[in-house]
N, C-alpha and C positions, 0 to 999 in steps of 0.2 A: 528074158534077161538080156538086159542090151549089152552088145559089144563093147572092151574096151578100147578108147582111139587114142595111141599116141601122137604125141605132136611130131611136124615133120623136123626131120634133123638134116641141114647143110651137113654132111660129113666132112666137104673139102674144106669148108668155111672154118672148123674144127679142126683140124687137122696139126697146124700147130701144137696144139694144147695136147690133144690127143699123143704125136710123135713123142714130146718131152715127159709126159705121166708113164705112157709105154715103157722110155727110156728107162726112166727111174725103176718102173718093177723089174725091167732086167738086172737094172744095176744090182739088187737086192738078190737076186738068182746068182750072180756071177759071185757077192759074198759067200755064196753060199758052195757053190761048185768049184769054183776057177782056183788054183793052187796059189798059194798064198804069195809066191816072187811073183807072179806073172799079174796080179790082180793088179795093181797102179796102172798096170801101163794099159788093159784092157777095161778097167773101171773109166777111165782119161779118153779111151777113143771111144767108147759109146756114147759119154756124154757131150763128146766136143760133134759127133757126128750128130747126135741127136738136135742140136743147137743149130749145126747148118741146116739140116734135113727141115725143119721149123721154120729158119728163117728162109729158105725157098718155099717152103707154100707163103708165107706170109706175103714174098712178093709176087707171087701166082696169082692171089686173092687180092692184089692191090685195087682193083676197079671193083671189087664187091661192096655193095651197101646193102646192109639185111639185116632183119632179125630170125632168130631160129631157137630152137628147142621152145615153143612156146612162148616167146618171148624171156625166155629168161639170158640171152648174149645177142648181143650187138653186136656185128662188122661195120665198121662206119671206119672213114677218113682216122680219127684221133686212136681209135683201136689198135687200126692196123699199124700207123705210124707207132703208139707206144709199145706195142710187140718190137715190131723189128728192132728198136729201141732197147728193150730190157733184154734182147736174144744176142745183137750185136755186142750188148756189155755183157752179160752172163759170160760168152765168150772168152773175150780179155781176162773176168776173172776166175775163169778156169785155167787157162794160163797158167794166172799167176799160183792156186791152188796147188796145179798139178805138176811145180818144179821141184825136182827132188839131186836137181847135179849142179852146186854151185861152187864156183874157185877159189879157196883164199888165198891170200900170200902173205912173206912173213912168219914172223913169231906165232900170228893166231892162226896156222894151222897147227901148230905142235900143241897147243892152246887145245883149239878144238878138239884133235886127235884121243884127248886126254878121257874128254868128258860126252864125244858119242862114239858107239859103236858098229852104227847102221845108216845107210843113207835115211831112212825113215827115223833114226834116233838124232842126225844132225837137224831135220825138219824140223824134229819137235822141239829141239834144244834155240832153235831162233823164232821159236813162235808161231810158226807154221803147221798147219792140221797134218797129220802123221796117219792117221788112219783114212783106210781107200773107201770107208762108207759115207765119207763126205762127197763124195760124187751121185751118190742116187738120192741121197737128203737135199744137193744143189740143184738137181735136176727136179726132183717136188717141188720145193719152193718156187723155180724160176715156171712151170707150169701154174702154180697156183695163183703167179702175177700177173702169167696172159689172163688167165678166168678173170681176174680182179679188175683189168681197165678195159674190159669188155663185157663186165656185167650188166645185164639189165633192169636185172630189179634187185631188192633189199638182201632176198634172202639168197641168191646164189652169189652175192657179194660177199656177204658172213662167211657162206661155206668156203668161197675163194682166199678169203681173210686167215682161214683157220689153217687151210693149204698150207699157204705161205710162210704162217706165223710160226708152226709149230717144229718143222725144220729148223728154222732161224736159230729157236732157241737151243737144239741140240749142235748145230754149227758152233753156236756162239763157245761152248764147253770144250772142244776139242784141241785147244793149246796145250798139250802133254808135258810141255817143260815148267808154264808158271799155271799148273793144273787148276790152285785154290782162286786167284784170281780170275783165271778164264771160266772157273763152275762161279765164282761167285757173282762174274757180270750174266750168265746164260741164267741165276734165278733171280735176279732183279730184272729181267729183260721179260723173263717168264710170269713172274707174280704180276711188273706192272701189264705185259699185253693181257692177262687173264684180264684183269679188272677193267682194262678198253675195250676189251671185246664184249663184257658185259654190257657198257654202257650202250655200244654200236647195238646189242641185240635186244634191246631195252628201248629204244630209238625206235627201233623197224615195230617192237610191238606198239610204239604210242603211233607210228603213222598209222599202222592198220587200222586202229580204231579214230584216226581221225578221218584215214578216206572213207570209215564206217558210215562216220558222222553224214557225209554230207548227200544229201535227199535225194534221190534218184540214180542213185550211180551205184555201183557195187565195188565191194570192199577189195581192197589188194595193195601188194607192194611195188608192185613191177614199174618203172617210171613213166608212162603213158597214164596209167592210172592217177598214180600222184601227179603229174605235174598238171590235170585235169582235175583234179579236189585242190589243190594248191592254187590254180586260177581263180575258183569260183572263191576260194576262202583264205585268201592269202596272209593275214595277221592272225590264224587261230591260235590263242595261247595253248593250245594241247602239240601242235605242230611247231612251232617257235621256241617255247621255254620248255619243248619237252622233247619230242622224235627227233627235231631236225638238230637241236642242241649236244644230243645225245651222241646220233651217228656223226654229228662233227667232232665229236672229244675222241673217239674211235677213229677216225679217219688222222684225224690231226697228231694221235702219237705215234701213228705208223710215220708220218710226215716228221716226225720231230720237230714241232711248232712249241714253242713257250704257252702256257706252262705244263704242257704236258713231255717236256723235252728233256725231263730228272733224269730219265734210264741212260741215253745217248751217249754223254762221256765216260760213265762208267763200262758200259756195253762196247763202246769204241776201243777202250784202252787193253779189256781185259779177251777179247773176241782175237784168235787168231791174225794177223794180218792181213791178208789175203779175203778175209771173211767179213774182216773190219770192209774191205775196199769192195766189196762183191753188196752189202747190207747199204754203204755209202752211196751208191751207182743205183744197183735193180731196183731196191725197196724203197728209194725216195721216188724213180720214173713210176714205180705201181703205185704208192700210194697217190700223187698228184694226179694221176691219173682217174683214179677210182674220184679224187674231189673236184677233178674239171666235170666227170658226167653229172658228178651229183647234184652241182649247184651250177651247171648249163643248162641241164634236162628236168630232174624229179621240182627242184626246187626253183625253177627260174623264173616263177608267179612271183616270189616272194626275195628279191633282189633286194630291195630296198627295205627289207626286215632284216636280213643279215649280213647285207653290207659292212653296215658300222660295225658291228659286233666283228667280224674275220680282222675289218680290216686294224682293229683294236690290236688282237690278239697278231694281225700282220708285222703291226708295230713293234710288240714287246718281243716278238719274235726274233725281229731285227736286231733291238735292244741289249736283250739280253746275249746272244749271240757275239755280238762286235764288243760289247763291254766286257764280257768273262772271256773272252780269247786273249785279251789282254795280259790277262793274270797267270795264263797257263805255263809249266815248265815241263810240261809232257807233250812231245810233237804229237802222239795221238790225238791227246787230248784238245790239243788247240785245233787241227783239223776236226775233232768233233763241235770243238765249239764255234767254228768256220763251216760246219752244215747244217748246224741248228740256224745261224745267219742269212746263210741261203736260201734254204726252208722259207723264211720270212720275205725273200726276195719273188721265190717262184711262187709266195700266197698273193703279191702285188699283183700277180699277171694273173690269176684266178681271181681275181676281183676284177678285173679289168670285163668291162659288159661285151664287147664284142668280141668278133670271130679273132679279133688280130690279138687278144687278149689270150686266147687260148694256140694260137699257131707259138706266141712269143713264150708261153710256158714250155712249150715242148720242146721247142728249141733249143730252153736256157738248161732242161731236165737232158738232151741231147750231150753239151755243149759241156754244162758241170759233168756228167760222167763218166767223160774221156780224162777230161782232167784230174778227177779224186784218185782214180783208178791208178795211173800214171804217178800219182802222188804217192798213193801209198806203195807200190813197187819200190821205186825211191826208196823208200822205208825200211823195205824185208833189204834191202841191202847192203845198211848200215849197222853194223856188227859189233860183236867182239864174243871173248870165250865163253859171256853168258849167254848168249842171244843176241836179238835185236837191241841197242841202245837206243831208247826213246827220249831220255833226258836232254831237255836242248841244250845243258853246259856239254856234253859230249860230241855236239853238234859243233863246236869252238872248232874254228881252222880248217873245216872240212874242204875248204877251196882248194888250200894249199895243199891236202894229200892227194883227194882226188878231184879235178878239178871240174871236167867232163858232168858226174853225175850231181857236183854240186849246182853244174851252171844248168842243167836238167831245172833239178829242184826249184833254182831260182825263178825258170821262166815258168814253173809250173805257178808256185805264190803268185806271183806278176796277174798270169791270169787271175788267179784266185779274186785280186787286189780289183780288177777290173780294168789294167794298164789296155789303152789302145793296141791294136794288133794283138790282140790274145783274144780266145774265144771267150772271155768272161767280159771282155767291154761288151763283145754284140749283142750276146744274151741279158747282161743289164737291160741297153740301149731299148732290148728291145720288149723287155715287159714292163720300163715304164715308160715308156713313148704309146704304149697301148693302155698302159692306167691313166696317159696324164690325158689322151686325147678321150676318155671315158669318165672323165671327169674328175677324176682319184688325185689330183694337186698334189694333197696332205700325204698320200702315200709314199709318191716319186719322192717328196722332198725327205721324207722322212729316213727312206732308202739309201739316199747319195750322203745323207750325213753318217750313217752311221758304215756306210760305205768306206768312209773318209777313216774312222775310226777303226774300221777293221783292219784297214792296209798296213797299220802301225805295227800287231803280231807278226804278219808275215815280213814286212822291213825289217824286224828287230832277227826273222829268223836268218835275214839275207845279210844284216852284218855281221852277224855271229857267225857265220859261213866265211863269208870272207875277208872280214877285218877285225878278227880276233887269232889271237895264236892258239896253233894247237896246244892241248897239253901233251903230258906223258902218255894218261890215260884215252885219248883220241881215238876211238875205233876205226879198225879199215872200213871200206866200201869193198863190197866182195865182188868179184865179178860173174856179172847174174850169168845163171842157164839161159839155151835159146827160147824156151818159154817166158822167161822172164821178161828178156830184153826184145821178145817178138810185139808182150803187152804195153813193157816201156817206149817202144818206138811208136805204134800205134795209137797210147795216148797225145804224146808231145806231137807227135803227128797233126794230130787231128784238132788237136787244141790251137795249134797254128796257122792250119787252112782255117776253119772254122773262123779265126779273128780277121787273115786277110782276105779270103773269098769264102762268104757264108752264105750269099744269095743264093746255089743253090741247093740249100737243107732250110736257107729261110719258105722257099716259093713250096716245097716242098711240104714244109709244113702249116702254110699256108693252104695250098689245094688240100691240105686233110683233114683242115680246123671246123668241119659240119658234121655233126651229130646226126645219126637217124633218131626220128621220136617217131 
């Protein structure tokens, strides 16, 4: 009877991933043992240690290029860079997660007083997760997305996919104050990932049996395999109108790409805050991620099969994004439908054929999640006795109360808008300067018009800030905890260097833009 051989395993190479999964089963012990005052504040340092603890091997591991466990994970340049990436934001929005001491002033604390009991019952009363088992569900998920832009075949991608996914949806539920709408975006969020994750595992079964098909080579998912049956047979209609179509309708609604972008405003509006801005950040760096290897590496025989087709759906992505932000009268909402937009922007730079195509995605995936992050902070701190005020008429005169966080907000839009000196021109600038010089024309132009289109919701929020009068009903701006304002400073931070010295996170991401195959 022959020996079993398992394959060999980098441990340190893992180690990230490994730190943060560890985290999480303790977090789930400390439920379980650690007395119930004392749990916030030790559920908050495991997981904010476990994040640093991650992101130092990550930079440990920077010069690592490998494969390991069998080929099934990749350490390459885009891995490593999207870890530190999703670890450095996870961070921030644990931050913002784990505030539970904020100031009012005025009438709306007698207000407030009225209607919580508990620092954990004012949380829940503004839309903030109130319970301490969101820290090892954050910790799952934010593990399940290192696995996910380090996969390297089909199927530890699913299983990384399901990591991810399955958290999300119970984060998504955890707003205790507007309970029916925060369970009712976590099961449209739930119904529709079941059904993409279908299609993604539907996908992986038609490549199988297309690298079946092809004569001399043996069957698998792993991407060495495919993108070697994808060379030799690069238009198979079983591989095109079937696997590859498939794991892209999967990929593309973790991305929130049009038309699979239905769940996103409802999910956005109804998802915690904090949760809203943590989902906005980590889960768009992981899924774009997961779509740079896939159509760099399994799929890059067959460029010019699904070019037209992404860059279609790049389009309406944009489209629809810039045109129904227009409409919106929910600041959630219109920031969800300003990263359904974006989405469209960062699918530009995955189209884009060369290496400066994929440093520019990372960048822009870098560059948007300081800034959303930042944005929606802003948000948790706009009040009154029911909560957060999300309505943009409530938004009227915010200048004149408080002027500080509204001039925050405005250069946050700004960037959003793509204004020079804000990190959302560079990262523009810089995935289509890598579509137009890759031939994608139709893309870039397509991008700066509706570019143009988009800036009009964020303008219209930046007069209504400061060149409308308050009303009566005008809620305060509270003054955040120092977790709050540690994540606020470090968004607009970074959103600033970023616009005026970006070369080096550009070069940066540059020297990391080479895949192993």
């Amino acid at each position: 009877m022959s020996e079993l051989k398992l394959p060999p395993i980098d441990y340190a190479a893992l180690a990230p991933t490994l730190i943060l999964l560890g985290a999480a089963l303790v977090g789930v012990l400390v439920e379980a043992f650690v007395p119930r005052r004392r749990r916030h504040v030790v559920q908050l340092a495991v997981a904010l240690l476990a994040v640093l603890g991650a992101l130092t091997m990550v930079v440990l591991n920077a010069n690592d290029r490998l494969i390991t466990i069998g080929g099934a994970i990749a350490i390459d340049g885009p891995a490593l860079f999207l870890q530190g990436a999703i670890l450095v934001l996870a961070a921030m929005a644990l931050l913002l997660i784990g505030e539970r001491t904020v100031e009012r002033g005025g009438a709306f604390v007698a207000q407030a007083a009225v209607t919580a009991e508990s620092a954990d019952d004012r949380r829940q009363a503004d839309g903030a997760p109130g319970a301490t088992e969101v820290y090892p569900l954050t910790s799952f998920a934010v593990g399940g997305m290192l696995i996910f832009v380090a996969a390297n075949d089909l199927l530890t991608m699913f299983i990384a996919l399901e990591v991810l996914s399955l958290p999300l949806y119970l984060l998504c539920a955890l707003a205790r104050r507007r309970r029916l709408l925060s369970q009712e975006a976590a099961m449209k969020y739930f119904l529709l990932g079941a059904y993409a994750s279908a299609f993604f595992l539907f996908g992986v079964a038609l490549v199988y049996g297309f690298t079946a098909g092809i004569p001399g080579r043996s069957a698998g998912v792993d991407f060495a395999t495919i993108h070697a049956a994808v060379a030799e047979s690069p238009s198979s209609p079983v591989l095109l109108f079937g696997g590859m179509a498939m794991i892209a309708i999967g990929l593309l609604f973790k991305a929130g790409a049009a038309p699979f972008h239905v769940w996103t405003p409802d999910v956005y509006q109804g998802a915690p805050t904090p949760i809203t801005g943590f989902m906005a950040a980590c889960t768009k760096v992981a899924a774009f991620g997961a779509l740079l290897r896939v159509f760099h590496v399994a799929f890059e025989g067959a460029r010019w099969d699904f070019t037209p087709v992404l860059g279609v759906v790049a389009v309406l992505t944009m489209l629809v994004g810039a045109v129904l932000a227009v409409t919106q009268t929910d600041i959630k909402r219109l920031l969800a439908y300003s990263s359904i937009a974006n989405a469209g922007y960062l699918l530009v730079g995955v189209l884009a054929p060369t290496s400066d195509g994929v440093s520019g995605t990372m960048f822009y995936l870098v560059a948007y999640g300081f800034s959303v992050l930042a944005a929606f902070a802003v948000v948790t701190l706009v009040r009154d006795a029911d909560g957060e005020a999300t309505h943009l008429s409530r938004w009227a005169g915010l200048g004149q109360r408080s002027p500080f966080y509204a001039g925050l907000f405005t250069f946050i839009l700004l960037a959003f808008a793509g204004i020079p000196l804000t990190s959302g021109f560079t990262s523009k600038f810089a995935v289509f300067s890598a579509a137009f010089d890759g031939g994608q024309g139709w893309l870039v132009i397509a991008g700066v018009l509706t570019s143009m289109v988009l800036a009009f919701p964020y303008l219209r929020v930046v007069v209504l800030m400061w060149l409308s009068e308050p009303g009566e009903s005008t809620p305060a701006v509270v003054v955040p905890g120092w977790l709050t304002s540690a994540a606020l400073t470090i968004g607009v931070v970074a959103t600033l260097v970023l616009g005026v010295f970006p070369q080096p996170l550009l070069d940066l991401a540059a020297g990391a833009a080479e895949f192993v195959r």
